[in-house]
C-alpha positions as CSV (number, residue, x, y, z in Angstrom):
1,X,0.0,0.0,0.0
2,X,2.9,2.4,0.7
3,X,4.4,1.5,-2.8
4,X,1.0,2.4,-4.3
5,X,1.0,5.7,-2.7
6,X,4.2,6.8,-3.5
7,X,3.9,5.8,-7.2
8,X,0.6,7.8,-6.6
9,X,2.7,11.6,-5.3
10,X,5.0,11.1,-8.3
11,X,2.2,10.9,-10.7
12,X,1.6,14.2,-9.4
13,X,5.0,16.0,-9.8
14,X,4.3,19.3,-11.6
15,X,0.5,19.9,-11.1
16,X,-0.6,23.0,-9.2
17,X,-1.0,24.0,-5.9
18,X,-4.1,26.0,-5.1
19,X,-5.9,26.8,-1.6
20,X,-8.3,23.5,-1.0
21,X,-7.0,21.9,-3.7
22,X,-7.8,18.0,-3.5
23,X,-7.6,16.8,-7.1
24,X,-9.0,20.0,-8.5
25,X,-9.7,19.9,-12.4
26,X,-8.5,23.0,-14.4
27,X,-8.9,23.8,-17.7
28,X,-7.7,26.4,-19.8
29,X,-11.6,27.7,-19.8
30,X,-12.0,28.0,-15.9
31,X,-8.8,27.7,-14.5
32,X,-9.2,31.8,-13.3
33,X,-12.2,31.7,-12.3
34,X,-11.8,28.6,-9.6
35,X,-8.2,29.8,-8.4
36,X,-9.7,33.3,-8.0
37,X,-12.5,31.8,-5.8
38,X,-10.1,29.4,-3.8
39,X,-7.3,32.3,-2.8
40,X,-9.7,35.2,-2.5
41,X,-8.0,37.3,0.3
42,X,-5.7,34.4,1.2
43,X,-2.8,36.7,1.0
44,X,0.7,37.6,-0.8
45,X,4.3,36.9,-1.7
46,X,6.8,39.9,-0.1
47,X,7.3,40.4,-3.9
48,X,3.5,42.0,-3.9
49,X,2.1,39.2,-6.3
50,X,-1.1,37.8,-4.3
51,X,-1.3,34.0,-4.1
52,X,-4.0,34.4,-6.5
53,X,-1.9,35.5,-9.3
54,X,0.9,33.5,-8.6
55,X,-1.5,30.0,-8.8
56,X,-2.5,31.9,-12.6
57,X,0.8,32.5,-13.7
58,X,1.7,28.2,-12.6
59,X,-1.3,27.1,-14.6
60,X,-0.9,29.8,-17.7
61,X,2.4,29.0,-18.2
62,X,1.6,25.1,-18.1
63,X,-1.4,25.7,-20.5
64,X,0.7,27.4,-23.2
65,X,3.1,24.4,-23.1
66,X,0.2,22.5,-24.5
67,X,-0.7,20.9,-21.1
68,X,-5.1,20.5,-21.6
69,X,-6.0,19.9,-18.3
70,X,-4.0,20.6,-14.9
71,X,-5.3,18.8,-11.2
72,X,-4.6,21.2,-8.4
73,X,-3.6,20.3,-4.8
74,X,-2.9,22.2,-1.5
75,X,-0.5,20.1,0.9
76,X,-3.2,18.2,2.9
77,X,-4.7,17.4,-0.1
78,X,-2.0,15.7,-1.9
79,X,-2.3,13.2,0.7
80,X,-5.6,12.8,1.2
81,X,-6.7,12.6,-1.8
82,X,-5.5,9.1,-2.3
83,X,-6.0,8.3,1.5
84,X,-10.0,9.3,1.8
85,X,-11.0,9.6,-2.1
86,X,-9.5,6.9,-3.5
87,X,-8.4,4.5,-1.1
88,X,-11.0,5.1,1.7
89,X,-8.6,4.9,4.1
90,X,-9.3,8.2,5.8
91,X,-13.3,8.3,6.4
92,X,-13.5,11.9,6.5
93,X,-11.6,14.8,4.6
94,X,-8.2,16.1,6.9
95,X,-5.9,19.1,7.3
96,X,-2.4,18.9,8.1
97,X,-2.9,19.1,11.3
98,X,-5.0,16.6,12.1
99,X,-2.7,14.2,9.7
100,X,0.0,14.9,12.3
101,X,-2.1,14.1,15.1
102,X,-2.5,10.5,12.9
103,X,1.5,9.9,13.1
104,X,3.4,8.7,15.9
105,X,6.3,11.7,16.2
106,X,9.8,10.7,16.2
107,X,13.2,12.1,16.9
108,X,15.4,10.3,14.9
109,X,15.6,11.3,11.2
110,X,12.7,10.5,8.6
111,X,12.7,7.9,6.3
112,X,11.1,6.1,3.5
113,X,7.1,6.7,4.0
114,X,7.6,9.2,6.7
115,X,5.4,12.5,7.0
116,X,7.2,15.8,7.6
117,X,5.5,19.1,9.3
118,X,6.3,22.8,9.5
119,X,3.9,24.4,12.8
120,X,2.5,27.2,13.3
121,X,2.5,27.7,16.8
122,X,1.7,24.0,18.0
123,X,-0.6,23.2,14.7
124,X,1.1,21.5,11.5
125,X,0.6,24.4,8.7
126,X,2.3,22.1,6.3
127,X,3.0,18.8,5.5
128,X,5.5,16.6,3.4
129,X,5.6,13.0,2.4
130,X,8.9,11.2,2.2
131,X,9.4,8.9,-0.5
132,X,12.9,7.7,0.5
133,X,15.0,8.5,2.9
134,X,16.7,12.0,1.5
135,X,13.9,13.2,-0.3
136,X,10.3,14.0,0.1
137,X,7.2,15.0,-2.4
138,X,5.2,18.5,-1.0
139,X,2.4,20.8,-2.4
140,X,4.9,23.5,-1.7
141,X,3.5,26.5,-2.9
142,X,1.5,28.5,-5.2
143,X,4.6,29.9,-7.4
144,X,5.9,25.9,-7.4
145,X,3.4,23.4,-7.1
146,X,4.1,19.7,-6.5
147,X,7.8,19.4,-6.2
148,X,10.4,16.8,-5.2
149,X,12.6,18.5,-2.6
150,X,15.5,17.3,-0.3
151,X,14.9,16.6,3.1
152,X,16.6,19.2,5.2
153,X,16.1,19.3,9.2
154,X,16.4,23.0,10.0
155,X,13.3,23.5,6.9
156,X,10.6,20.9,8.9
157,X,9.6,20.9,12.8
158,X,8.7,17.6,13.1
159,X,8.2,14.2,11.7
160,X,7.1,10.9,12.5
161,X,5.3,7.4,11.3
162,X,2.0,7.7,9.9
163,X,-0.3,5.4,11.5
164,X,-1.6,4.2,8.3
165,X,1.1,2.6,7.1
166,X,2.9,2.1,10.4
167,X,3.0,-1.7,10.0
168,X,4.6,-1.4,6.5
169,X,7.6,1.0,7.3
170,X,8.2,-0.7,11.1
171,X,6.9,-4.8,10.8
172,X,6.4,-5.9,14.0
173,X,7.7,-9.9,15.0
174,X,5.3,-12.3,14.6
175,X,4.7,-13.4,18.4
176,X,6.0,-16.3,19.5
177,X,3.8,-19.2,19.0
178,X,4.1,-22.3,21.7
179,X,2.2,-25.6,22.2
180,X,1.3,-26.0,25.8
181,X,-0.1,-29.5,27.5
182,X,-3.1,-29.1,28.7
183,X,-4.4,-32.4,29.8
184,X,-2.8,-34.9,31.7
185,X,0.8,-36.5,30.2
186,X,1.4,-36.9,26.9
187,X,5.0,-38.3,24.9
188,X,7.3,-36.1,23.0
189,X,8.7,-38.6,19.9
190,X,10.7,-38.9,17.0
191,X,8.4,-38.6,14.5
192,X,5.1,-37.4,14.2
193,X,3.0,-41.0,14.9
194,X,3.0,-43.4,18.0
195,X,5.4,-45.2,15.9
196,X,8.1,-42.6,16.5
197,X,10.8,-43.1,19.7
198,X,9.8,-41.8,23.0
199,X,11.9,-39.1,23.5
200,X,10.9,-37.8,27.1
201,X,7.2,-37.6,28.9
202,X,5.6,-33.5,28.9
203,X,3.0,-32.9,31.5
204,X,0.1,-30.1,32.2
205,X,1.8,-26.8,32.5
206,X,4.7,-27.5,30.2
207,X,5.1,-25.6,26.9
208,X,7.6,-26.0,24.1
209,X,8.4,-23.6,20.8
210,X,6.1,-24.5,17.9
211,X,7.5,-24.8,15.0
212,X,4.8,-26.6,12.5
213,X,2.1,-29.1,11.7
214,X,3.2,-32.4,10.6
215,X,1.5,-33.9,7.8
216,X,-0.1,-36.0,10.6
217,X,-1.6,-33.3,12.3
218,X,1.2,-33.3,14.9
219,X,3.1,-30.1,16.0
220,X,6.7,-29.9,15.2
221,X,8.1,-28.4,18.6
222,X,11.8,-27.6,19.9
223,X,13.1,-29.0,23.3
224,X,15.9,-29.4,24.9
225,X,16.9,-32.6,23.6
226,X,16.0,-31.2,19.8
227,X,13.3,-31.4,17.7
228,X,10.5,-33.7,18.6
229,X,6.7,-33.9,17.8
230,X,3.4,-34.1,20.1
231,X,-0.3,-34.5,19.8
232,X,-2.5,-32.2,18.3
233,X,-5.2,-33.6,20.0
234,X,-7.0,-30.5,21.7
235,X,-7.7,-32.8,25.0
236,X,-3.5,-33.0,25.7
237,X,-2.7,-30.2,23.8
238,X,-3.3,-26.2,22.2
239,X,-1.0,-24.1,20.6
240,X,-1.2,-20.3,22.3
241,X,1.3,-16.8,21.6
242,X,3.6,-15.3,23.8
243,X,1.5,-14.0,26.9
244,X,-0.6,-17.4,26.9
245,X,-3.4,-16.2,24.4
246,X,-5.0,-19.0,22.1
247,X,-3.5,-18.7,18.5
C-alpha cells in the first residue's frame, strides 16, 4: 500500500497548488475563475504578487506548453486525496494538522514513507511525504506546485510514522507461538506418529516452541533434547502466543 501511494505523489509531480485543492480539475476555460475563488483574500508573496496570481501564472504557463487539463492540490490534499477519495482509508476529509495528530512523532531522522510538518504555533501548517530517505514529495507553494525536494532538518519541525502505514515502514515480529499440554501427560517422539521413539514424557503446565504441523496433524516443537513432535489432539494439547493467548 505504501508502494502504491508513492507511485501515486510522483504521478503528481508538476500539477498546481491551489488553496483547497484536493484533485481540483483546471482547464484552460476556468482555471481563473476557480483559483480566484479558492485564494480570494488568502494573501501575498513579499514580492507584492497575491497567491491568486501567482496560482495563474503556474497554470498559464503550463497551459501554453500544450498541457489540456491541470489537477490542483494544496498540501493536505495531496495526501488525502489518495487516503479518503481513492483509497478510503481516511473516512472523512483532513488538514495537516490533524494528519499529524495521525502519526506517531519521532526524533530520529525520517525515512522512507515518513510524513514531515512545519507548525505554526503547536498546529502543523504544512506537510510533506517522504518517499525515501533524503527526499520528500510537498504541495509546496503556489509559485511551485508539486515538487520533489530534499529533506533538510532546520526547513521541517517535526516528523514521524504515519499510522496508516505504520506496520509497512516498522513490521512488527510475529509473536512467539508455543504448544502447551493441557491435559494430563502426553509423549514427546521422533516422529510425528505413535510409531516414532519416545523421547521424554511432557506434563500439564509444560510448553515448548512451535514450530509446524506435521503432515499428521502433529506439531513440530523444539526441546531441549531437539526437535520432537506431540499430539494435536486438543484434549492434551493447544497451541497459544507469547503471553498465553489461544492462537
Amino acid at each position: 500500500m505504501l508502494d502504491q501511494f508513492i507511485d501515486y505523489l510522483k504521478e503528481q509531480l508538476g500539477q498546481p497548488y491551489v488553496w483547497g485543492g484536493q484533485h481540483t480539475k483546471l482547464t484552460p476555460e476556468n482555471y481563473v475563475e476557480v483559483i480566484e475563488k479558492r485564494e480570494a483574500g488568502r494573501g501575498k508573496y513579499p514580492d507584492g504578487t497575491t497567491y491568486a496570481q501567482a496560482a495563474i501564472d503556474f497554470c498559464r504557463a503550463k497551459f501554453d506548453e500544450g498541457t489540456t487539463v491541470l489537477y490542483a492540490y494544496d498540501c493536505s490534499g495531496l495526501g488525502c486525496y489518495w487516503l479518503y477519495n481513492l483509497m478510503r482509508l481516511y473516512k472523512c476529509d483532513v488538514n495537516a494538522n490533524t494528519m499529524m495528530g495521525r502519526c506517531e512523532l519521532r526524533d530520529d531522522s525520517p525515512k522512507r514513507g515518513w510524513w514531515v510538518f512545519r507548525l505554526d504555533g503547536k498546529r502543523a501548517s504544512h506537510i510533506g511525504y517522504m518517499i525515501d530517505d533524503e527526499y520528500l514529495i510537498e504541495a509546496k507553494g503556489r509559485k511551485y506546485g508539486v515538487v520533489r525536494t530534499k529533506f533538510r532538518t532546520k526547513e521541517w519541525a517535526c516528523w514521524g510514522i504515519p499510522n496508516v502505514f505504520a506496520e509497512e515502514i516498522e513490521p512488527q515480529p510475529e509473536p512467539q507461538r508455543f504448544v502447551e499440554v493441557v491435559g494430563g501427560s502426553v509423549n514427546v517422539r521422533t516422529s510425528d506418529s505413535k510409531k516414532g521413539r519416545i523421547l521424554f514424557t511432557a506434563h500439564r503446565g509444560d510448553r515448548f516452541p512451535f514450530v509446524a504441523v506435521a503432515p499428521s496433524g502433529w506439531y513440530e516443537i523444539e526441546t531441549k533434547k531437539g526437535q520432537g513432535f506431540i499430539t494435536n489432539l486438543p484434549r492434551y494439547t493447544k497451541i497459544v502466543e507469547d503471553g498465553g493467548e489461544d492462537a
